[in-house]
Each structure stands twice: as structure tokens, then as C-alpha cells.
C-alpha positions in Angstrom: -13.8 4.6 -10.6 -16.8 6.1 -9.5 -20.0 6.9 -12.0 -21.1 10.9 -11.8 -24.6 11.8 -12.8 -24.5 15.3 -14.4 -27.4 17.7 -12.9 -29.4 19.9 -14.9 -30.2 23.6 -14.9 -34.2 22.9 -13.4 -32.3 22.1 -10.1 -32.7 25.7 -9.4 -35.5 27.2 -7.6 -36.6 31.1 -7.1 -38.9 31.8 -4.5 -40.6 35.3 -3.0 -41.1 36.9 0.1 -45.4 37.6 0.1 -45.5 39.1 3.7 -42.0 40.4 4.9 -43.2 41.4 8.5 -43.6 37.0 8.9 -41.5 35.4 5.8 -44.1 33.7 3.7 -42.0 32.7 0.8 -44.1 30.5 -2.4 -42.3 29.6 -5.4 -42.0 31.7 -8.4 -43.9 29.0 -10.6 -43.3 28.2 -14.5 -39.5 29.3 -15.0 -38.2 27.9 -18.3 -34.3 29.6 -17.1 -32.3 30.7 -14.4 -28.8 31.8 -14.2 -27.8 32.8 -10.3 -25.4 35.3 -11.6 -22.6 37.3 -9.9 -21.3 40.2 -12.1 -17.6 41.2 -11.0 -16.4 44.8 -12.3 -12.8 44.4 -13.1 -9.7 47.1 -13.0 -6.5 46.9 -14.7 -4.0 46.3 -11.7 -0.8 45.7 -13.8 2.5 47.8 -12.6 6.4 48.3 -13.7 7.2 45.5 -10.8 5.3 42.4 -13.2 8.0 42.4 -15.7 5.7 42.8 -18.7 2.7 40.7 -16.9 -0.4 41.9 -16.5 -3.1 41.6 -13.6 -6.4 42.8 -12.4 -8.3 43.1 -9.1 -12.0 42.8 -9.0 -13.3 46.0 -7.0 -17.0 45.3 -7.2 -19.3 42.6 -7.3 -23.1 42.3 -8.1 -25.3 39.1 -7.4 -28.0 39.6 -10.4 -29.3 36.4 -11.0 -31.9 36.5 -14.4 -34.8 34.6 -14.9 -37.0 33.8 -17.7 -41.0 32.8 -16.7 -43.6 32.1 -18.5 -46.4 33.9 -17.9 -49.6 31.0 -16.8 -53.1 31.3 -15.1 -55.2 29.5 -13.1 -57.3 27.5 -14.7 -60.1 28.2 -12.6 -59.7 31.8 -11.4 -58.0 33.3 -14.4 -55.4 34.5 -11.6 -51.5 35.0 -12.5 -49.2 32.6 -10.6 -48.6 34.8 -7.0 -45.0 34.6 -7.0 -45.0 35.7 -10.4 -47.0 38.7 -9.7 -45.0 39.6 -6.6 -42.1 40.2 -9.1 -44.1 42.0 -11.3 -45.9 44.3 -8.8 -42.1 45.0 -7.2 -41.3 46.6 -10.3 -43.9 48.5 -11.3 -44.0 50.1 -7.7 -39.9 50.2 -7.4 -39.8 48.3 -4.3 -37.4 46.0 -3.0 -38.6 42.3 -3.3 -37.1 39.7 -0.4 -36.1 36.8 -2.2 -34.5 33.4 -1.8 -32.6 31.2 -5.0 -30.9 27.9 -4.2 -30.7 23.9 -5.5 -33.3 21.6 -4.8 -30.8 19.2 -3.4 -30.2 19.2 0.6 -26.9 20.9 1.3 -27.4 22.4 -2.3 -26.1 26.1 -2.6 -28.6 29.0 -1.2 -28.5 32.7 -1.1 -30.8 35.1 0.4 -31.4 38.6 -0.4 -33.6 41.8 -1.3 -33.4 43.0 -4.6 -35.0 45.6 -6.9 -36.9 43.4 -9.9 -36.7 44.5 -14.1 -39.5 43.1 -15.4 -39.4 42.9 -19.2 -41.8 41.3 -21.4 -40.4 39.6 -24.5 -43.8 39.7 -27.0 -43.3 37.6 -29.8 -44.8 36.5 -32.8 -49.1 35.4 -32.9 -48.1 32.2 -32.0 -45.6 32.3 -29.0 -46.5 31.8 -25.6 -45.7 35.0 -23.7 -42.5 35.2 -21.7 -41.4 37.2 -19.6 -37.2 38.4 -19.0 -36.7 38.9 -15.2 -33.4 40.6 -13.2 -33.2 40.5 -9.9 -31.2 43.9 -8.8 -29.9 42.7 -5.4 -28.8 45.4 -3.3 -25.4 44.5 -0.9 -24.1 41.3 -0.5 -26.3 38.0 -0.4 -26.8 35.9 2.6 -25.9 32.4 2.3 -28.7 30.3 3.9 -29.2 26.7 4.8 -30.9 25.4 1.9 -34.8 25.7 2.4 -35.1 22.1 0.2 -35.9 19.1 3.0 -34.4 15.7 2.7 -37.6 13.5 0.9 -39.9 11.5 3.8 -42.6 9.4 2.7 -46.0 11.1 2.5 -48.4 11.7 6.0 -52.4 11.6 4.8 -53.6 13.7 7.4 -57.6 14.3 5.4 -59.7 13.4 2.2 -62.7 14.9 1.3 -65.5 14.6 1.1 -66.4 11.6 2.7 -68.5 8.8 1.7 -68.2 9.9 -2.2 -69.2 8.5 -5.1 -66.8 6.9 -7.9 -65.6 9.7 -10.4 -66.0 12.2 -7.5 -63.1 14.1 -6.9 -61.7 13.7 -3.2 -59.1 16.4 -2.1 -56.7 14.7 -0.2 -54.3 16.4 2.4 -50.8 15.8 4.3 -47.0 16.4 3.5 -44.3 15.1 1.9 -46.9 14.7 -1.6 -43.7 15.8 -4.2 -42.3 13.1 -5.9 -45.8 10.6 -6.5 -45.7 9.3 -9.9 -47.1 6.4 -11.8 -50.7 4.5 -11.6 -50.4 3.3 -8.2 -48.9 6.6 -6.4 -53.0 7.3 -5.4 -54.5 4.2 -3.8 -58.4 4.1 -2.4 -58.3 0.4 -1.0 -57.1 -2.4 -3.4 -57.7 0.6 -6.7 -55.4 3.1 -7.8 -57.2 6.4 -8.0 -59.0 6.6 -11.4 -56.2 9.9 -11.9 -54.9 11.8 -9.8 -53.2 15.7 -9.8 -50.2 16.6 -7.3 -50.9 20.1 -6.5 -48.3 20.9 -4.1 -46.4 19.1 -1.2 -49.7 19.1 0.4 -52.1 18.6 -1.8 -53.4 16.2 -4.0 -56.5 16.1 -6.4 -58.0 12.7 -7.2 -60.8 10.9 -9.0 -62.3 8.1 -6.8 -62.0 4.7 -8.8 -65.0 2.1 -9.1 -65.4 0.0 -6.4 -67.3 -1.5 -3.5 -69.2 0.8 -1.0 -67.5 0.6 2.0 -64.1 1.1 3.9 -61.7 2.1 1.2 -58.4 3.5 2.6 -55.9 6.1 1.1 -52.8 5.4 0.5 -49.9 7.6 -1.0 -46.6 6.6 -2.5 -44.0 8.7 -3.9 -40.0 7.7 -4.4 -39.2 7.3 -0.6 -42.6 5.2 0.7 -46.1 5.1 1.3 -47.9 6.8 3.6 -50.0 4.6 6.7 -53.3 4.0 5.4 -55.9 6.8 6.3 -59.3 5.4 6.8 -62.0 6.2 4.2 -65.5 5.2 3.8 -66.9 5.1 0.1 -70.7 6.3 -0.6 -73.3 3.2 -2.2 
């Protein structure tokens, strides 16, 4: 018989349209829960020619998934999380949001959709982190998509800079296919795993440059599928 592995709810992401006219969607970042809900409004249907059995027809149906975020800044620019704020602004101005919810699993279920957004703070006690309770109002029926998520490929370094740094500089390193590098060695300069290092995105990654050698020292990336080629990089003396 064949072992299952159960999933869990975090498969689910939320993401927002930022510029309709040329989709732009980002991810609505720090959601501790999402149901993709589908409300069904039922009628009794029962007649004399059940004998004595009931039934009921469903004669509407509403996709409202429901979200709760919490709300986060930047740690640099104070800024709310975009996607976030696209919500939030949606509401406040009644507008409808374009929005996309699936699994991040390839071949995962995906729906597409514009909805009108309830935005509901939760407030709490002096010591709760604020939270926000989100409903998604779509309007008609959602589109079933291809599911944005794309099947893991070992990391590309396409950049990292700046050049010729010092150790304990910070060297911004750039490419794809970045989610998914864990563990000491996931940020290589040379023979030296990156003193630490901060996955930003798919793209981008943060890391501190580890003692070493001046010279050629190049960057390698690793996450679950591979490494990436080595990109050449030239340490500072």
C-alpha cells in the first residue's frame, strides 16, 4: 500500500493585481489563514412525488474566500507589505480588486477573479500583534487558471554586488529560482559558506561575505533541486 503525506493549510497562496491595464500580481505577504470558500444558498426542493423525502437545490453560489494577515513593515522604510495595502486601499475606495488564490503545488487548484475587499481589523489586547480579518467579495463566477506556481529548477546567479568587497560586506546577489535555499551551505563565496545569508524573494538574496582570501571567490547557490553554475566573483584585499 502506498504512504500519503497529508498537506497543510500554508499551501495556499493569495496574490493581487497592482496594475490591471498589465497584470502585475505580488503576493499578499504575512497570512496566518486562508479558507478559499464557496458559499452555496440552498432552497427546500421537497414535493408530494418524494414519498416523505426531502431535497434541496442550490440556486446560488458565492466564492468568498477569507483571509486573516498580519499586519508587518518594512524594516527599513516603515512601509506596509504592498499586497497588503492593495486590499486595504480596495476597500476603503470600494473598488474591485483583481485577484488570484491557488496551491503552491504545480497542477494545484487556482481560481481567478475580481472581488470587492471587507477589510476588518481585529484590535486586541496591549500585547497582541495586530491582525487583520479579510473577505474577498468576488463578483460572478471565478475563472479557473493554470496554477501560477512553477515546477522548482535549480537557481541561475545572473549578478552580485558590489564587486571586489570586503568580508562582512553585504553582497546582493541576483537570478531565479532562489525559493527553497536552506541550511549553512545554500550561499557559497568559493570554498566558504556565506557568513549568513537572507532569501528575499525568488530573485533575490542578501548575504554577508565570509573571511577569506583576496581573490577569485565564486558564488554558488543551492536550494532543494541543485546548485546554480558558479558565477565569477572577485573579493577586495
Amino acid at each position: 500500500m502506498d504512504t500519503l503525506n497529508p498537506t497543510v493549510n500554508s499551501i495556499w497562496r493569495l496574490d493581487v493585481d497592482l496594475t490591471p491595464a498589465t497584470p502585475n500580481f505580488v503576493q499578499v505577504r504575512a497570512m496566518q489563514n486562508f479558507v478559499p470558500g464557496i458559499n452555496s444558498t440552498v432552497q427546500d426542493s421537497s414535493d408530494y412525488d418524494s414519498e416523505g423525502w426531502g431535497s434541496d437545490a442550490v440556486t446560488l453560489r458565492k466564492a468568498q474566500p477569507t483571509a486573516t494577515l498580519l499586519r508587518k513593515e518594512n524594516p527599513t522604510t516603515g512601509a506596509y507589505d504592498p499586497g497588503q495595502e492593495a486590499l486595504r486601499q480596495a476597500s476603503e475606495d470600494l473598488e474591485l480588486v483583481h485577484i488570484r488564490w491557488y496551491e503552491r503545488k504545480t497542477g494545484g487548484q487556482a481560481w481567478e477573479g475580481y472581488a470587492l475587499v471587507q477589510w476588518a481589523p481585529s484590535g486586541g489586547t496591549v500585547e497582541g500583534l495586530q491582525a487583520v480579518a479579510v473577505t474577498l467579495l468576488v463578483q460572478g463566477k471565478p475563472e479557473k487558471i493554470a496554477n501560477p506556481t512553477a515546477a522548482a529548477t535549480a537557481p541561475v546567479v545572473a549578478s552580485a554586488l558590489p564587486s571586489g568587497a570586503l568580508a562582512g560586506t553585504q553582497v546582493t546577489i541576483t537570478g531565479t529560482g532562489f525559493t527553497g535555499t536552506t541550511g549553512a551551505a545554500g550561499v557559497k563565496f568559493g570554498a566558504a559558506n556565506a557568513s549568513s545569508y537572507v532569501v528575499v524573494n525568488a530573485t533575490t538574496i542578501v548575504a554577508v561575505l565570509p573571511a577569506g582570501s583576496a581573490g577569485s571567490a565564486p558564488v554558488v547557490v543551492t536550494n532543494g533541486v541543485g546548485a546554480s553554475a558558479p558565477l565569477a566573483y572577485t573579493r577586495g584585499a
